[in-house]
C-alpha positions in Angstrom: -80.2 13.6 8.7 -81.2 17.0 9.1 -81.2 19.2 5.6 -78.9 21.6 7.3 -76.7 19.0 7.9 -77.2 17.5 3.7 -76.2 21.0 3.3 -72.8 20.7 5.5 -71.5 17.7 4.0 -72.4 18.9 0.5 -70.4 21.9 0.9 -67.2 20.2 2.7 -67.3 17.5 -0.3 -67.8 21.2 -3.2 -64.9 22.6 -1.0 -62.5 19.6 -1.3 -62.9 19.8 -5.3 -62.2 23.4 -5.3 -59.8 23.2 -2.9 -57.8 20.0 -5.0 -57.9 22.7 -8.3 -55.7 25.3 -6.8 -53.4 22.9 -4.8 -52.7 21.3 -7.9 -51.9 24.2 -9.9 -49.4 25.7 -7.0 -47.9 22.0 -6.9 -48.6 21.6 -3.7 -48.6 17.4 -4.2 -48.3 16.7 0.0 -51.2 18.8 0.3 -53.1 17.5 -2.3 -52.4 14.1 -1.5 -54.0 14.8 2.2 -57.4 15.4 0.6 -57.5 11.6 -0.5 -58.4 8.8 2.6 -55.2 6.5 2.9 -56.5 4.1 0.6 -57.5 6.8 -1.7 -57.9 5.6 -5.4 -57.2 8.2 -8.4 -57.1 8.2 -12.4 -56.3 11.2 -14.0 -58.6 12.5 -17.0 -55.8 12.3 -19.5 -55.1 8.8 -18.1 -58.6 7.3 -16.2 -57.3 3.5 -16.9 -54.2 3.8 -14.8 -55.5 3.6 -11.2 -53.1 5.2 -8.2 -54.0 4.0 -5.2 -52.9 5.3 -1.6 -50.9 8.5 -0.2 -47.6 6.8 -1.5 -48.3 5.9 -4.9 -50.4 9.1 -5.3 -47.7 11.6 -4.3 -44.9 9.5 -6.6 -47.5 10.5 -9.5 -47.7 14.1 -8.8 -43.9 14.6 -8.1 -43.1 12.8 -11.0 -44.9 15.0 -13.2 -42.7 17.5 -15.6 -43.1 21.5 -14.3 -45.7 23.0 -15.7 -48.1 26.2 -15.7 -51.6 24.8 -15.0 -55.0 26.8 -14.5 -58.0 24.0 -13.5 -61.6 25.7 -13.5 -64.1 22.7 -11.8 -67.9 23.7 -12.2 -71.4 22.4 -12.0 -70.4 20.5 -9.5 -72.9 18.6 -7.9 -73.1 16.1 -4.7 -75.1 13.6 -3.6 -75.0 12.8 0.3 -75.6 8.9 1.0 -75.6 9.3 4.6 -73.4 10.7 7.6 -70.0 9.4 6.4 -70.6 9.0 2.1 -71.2 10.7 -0.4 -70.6 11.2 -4.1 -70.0 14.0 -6.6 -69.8 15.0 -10.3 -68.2 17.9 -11.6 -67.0 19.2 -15.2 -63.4 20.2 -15.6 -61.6 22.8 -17.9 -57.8 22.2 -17.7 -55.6 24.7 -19.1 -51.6 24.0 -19.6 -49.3 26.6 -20.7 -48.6 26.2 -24.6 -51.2 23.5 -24.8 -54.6 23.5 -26.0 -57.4 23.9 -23.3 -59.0 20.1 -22.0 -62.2 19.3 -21.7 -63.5 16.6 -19.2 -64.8 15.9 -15.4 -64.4 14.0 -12.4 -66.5 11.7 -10.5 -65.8 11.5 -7.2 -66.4 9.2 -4.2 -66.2 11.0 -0.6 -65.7 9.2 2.7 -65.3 10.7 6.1 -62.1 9.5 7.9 -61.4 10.7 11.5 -64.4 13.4 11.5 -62.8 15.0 7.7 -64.1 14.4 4.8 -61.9 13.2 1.8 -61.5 11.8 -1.7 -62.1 7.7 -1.3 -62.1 7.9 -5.0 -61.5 10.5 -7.8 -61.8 9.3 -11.2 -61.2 11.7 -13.8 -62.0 11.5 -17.7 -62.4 13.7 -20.7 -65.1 14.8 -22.8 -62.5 15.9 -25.8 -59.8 18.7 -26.2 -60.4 21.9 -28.2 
């Protein structure tokens, strides 16, 4: 693998965190749950022991979430390419919820390419504390 290529799956794998940030917080849930390959595993931060697995069971989560006003900021985010079709990353998360104090905590991430896209295999988030 060429390091411009390193490059190109890093930054399709730093896009896909970004990009699942701001679908979330415009409740976009189909979208969101499009990022994720079919088998797709996720724990939220405020929940990482209670594994959702696949499009269905991931979309019932989001939609079954109360409305709420949500700003996430992802940073130092930081991937490591395995090879053509795997790769895995680490970001920190800020979460902020309207009324609520601010949450502290990250995601790690497994990344898988399915039908020449990449997506989340796995996304496993957990928190550092609240403020």
């Amino acid at each position: 693998m060429t390091g411009a290529e390193r490059q190109a799956i890093e930054w399709e794998c730093t896009r896909l965190i970004a990009l699942y940030a701001n679908l979330n917080d415009a409740h976009r849930w189909a979208e969101i749950v499009a990022l994720y390959h079919p088998d797709g595993l996720m724990t939220r931060p405020t929940a990482p022991d209670d594994e959702i697995r696949g499009h269905a069971a991931i979309l019932a989560a989001f939609e079954a979430r109360a409305p709420r006003t949500t700003r996430h900021v992802c940073a130092n985010v930081v991937i490591d390419v395995a090879d053509e079709n795997k790769a895995t990353g680490h970001c920190a998360m800020l979460l902020f919820v309207e009324n609520r104090p601010p949450l502290v905590g990250s995601f790690d991430d497994r990344f898988v390419r399915h039908d020449g896209q990449w997506r989340f295999l796995e996304r496993r988030g957990s928190l550092t504390f609240s403020a």
